[in-house]
N, C-alpha and C positions, 0 to 999 in steps of 0.2 A: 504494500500500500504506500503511495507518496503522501508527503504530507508537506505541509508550508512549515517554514523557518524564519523564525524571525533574527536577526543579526543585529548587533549594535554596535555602530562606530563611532570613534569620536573625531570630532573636527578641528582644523591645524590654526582655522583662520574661520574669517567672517563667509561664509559660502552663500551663494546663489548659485541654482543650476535649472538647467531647461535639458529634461530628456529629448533625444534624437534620436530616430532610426533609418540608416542613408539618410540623411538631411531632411528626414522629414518630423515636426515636434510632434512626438507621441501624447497627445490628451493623457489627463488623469481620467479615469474612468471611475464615474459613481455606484460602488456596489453595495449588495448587504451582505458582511461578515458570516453571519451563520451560514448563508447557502454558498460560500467558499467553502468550509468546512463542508460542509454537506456532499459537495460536488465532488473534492479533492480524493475521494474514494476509487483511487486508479490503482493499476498495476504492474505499470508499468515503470523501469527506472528511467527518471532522466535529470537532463537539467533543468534549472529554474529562472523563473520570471518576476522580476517586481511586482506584489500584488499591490502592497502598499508604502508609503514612508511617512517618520513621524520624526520631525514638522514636516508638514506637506510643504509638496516642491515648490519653488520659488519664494519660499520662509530666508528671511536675513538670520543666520543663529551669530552666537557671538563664539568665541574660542572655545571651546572646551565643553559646546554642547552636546549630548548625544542623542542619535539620528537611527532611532529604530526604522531597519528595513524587513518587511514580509516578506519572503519567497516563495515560489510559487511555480509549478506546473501547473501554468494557464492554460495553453493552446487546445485542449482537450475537456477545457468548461466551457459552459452551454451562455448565450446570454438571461439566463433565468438568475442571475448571479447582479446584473447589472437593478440599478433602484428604476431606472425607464429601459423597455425591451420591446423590441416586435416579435408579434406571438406570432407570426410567421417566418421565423428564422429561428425560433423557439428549439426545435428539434438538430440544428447543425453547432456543430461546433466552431466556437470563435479562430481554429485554424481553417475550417473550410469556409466560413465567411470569408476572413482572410486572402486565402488562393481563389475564391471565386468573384466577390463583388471587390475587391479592392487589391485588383492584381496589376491595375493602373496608376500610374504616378499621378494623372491627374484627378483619379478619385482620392489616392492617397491624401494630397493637399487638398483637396474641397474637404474631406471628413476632417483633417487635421484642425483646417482654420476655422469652423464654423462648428458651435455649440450647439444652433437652434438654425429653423427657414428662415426666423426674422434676420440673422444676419448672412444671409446668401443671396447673391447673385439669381437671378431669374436662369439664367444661362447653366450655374453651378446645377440649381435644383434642380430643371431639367434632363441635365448628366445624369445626375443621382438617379431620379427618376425612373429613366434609361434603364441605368446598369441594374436595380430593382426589378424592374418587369421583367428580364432578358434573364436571372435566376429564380424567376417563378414566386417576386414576392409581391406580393398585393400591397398597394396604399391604398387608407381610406381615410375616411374624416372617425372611425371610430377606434376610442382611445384602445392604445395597444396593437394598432395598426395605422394610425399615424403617420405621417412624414417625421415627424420630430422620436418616435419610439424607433423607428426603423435608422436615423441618423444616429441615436446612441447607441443602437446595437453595433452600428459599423464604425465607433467613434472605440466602444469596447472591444471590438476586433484588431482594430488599428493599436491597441495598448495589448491586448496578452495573444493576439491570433498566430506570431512568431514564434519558433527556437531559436529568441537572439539572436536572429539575423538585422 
């Protein structure tokens, strides 16, 4: 069974940091801790994933603060893990989200920069849209099928759908 680790280190100096993966900023993703734990019931061994850090990233700490990190074999949790999710991607795993809706650079950065539709581009959404229909996922206006549940889903893929690539 894998299970998450938590680590603590301490800092040399005043730190700010902005995660990247290939040049793209990896979103913090909003989840619920218990259904981590819930999920993590795998069996497979591997490496692990930032599930979480404490201060959250982009926190100024001073010298000598310490900086709990969660680990985690993400890529094989579900987005039922995330606090907003499309319950039509519900059944895939955030690595095959991952490799299917957001195998593009340019979905990569539209999910990366934008939190919600209000701040996207007409053009952005559209993409989105796009790549949604074309893996068989429905948008609707009802909650949990959503534009804005189906962007956190792919906002949560974009954070754990990798093995640290």
């Amino acid at each position: 069974m894998a299970s998450k680790t938590t680590r603590t280190f301490e800092t040399e100096s005043v730190t700010n940091y902005v995660v990247k993966r290939s040049g793209v900023k990896v979103p913090k993703a909003e989840v619920v801790a218990d259904r981590i734990d819930e999920e993590l019931a795998l069996d497979e061994a591997v490496a692990e994933t930032v599930v979480s850090v404490f201060p959250p990233p982009g926190s100024t700490v001073p010298r000598g603060t310490k900086v709990d990190i969660t680990l985690a074999p993400t890529w094989n949790l579900r987005p039922g893990i995330l606090k907003i999710h499309h319950l039509g991607m519900a059944d895939r795993t955030f690595e095959s989200i991952y490799q299917g809706l957001l195998a593009s650079d340019d979905m990569r950065r539209i999910v990366s920069e934008n939190r919600s539709s209000v701040s996207m581009s007409e053009q952005d959404r559209g993409r989105v849209l796009t790549v949604l229909r074309q893996n068989n996922v429905d948008v609707t206006a009802e909650p949990g099928r959503d534009f804005d549940s189906a962007l956190s889903t792919l906002r949560g893929a974009l954070t754990f759908g990798t093995r640290g690539k």
